[in-house]
C-alpha positions in Angstrom: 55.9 -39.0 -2.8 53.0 -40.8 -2.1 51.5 -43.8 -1.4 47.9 -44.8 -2.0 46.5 -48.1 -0.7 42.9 -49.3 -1.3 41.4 -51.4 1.6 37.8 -53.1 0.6 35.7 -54.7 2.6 32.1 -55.4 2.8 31.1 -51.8 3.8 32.9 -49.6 3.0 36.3 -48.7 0.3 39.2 -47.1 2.1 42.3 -45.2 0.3 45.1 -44.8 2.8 46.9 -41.7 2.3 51.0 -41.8 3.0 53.4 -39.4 2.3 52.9 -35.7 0.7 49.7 -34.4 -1.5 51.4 -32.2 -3.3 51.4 -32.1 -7.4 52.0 -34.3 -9.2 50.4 -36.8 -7.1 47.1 -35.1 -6.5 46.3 -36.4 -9.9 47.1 -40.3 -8.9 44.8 -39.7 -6.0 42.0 -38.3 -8.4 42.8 -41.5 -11.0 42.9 -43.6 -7.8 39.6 -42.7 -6.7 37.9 -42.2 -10.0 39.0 -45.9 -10.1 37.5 -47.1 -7.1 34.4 -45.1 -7.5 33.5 -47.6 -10.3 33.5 -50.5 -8.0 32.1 -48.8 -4.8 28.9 -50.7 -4.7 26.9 -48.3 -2.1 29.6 -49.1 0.2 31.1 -45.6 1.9 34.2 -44.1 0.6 36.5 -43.7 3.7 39.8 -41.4 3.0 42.4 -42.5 5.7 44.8 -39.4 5.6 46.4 -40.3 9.0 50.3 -40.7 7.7 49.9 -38.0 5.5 52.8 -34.9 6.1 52.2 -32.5 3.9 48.8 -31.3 1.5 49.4 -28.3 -1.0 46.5 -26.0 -1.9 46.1 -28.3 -4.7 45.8 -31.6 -2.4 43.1 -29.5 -0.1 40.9 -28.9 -3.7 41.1 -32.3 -4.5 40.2 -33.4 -0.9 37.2 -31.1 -1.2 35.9 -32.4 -4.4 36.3 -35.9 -2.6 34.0 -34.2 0.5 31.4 -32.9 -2.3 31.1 -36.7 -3.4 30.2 -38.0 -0.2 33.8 -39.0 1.3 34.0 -39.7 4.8 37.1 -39.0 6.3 39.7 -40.2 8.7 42.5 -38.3 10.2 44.9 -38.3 13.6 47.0 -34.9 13.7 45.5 -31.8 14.8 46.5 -29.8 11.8 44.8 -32.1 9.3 41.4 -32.3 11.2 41.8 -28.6 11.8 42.1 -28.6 7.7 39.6 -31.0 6.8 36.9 -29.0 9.1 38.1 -25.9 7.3 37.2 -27.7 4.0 33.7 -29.1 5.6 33.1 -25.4 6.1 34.0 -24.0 2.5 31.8 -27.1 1.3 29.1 -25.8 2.9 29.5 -21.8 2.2 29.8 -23.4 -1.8 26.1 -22.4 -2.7 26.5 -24.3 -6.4 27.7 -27.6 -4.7 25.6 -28.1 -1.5 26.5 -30.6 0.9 24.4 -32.1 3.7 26.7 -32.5 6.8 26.3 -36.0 7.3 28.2 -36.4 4.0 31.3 -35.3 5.9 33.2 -36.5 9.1 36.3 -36.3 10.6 37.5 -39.9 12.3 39.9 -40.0 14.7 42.2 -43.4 14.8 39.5 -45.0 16.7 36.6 -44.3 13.9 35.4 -41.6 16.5 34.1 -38.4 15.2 
């Protein structure tokens, strides 16, 4: 399962993340943020994956096309930054899909990089 809550505020759009990214719910993350997208204003897209347990090779995809797009994102365990730096680094090796690195970050609970 998992749970995907949208936090808006003045600058910036946050989905918390809970449970596992796994299929089938990688595709209610992508309609969650292809929903969000529409109303995000200039404001920054912040992915809050802090309670999240488990991600599937399908969840990391998704999470990369979210990277690609400009998502920031914010994480506590040391397997999922380890992951999402991983990611950062097979945006950057994509030569068709090039990413500038301040497009990217990894956030510790504190908003820390």
């Amino acid at each position: 399962m998992l749970k995907i809550s949208v936090i808006d505020s003045r600058t910036e759009l946050r989905l918390v993340l809970e449970g596992k990214l796994i299929a089938p719910w990688v595709a209610e993350l992508r309609t969650a943020w292809k929903s969000v997208n529409a109303e995000i204003g200039g404001r920054v897209l912040v992915i809050d994956m802090g309670n999240v347990a488990i991600i599937s090779q399908e969840g990391e995809n998704a999470l990369l096309e979210l990277m690609n797009a400009g998502a920031k994102f914010r994480c506590s365990g040391v397997v999922t930054k380890h992951m999402i730096k991983e990611l950062r680094r097979r945006s950057k090796r994509d030569a068709s899909k090039p990413v500038r690195e301040e497009h990217s970050c990894v956030l510790d609970d504190q908003g820390q990089k």
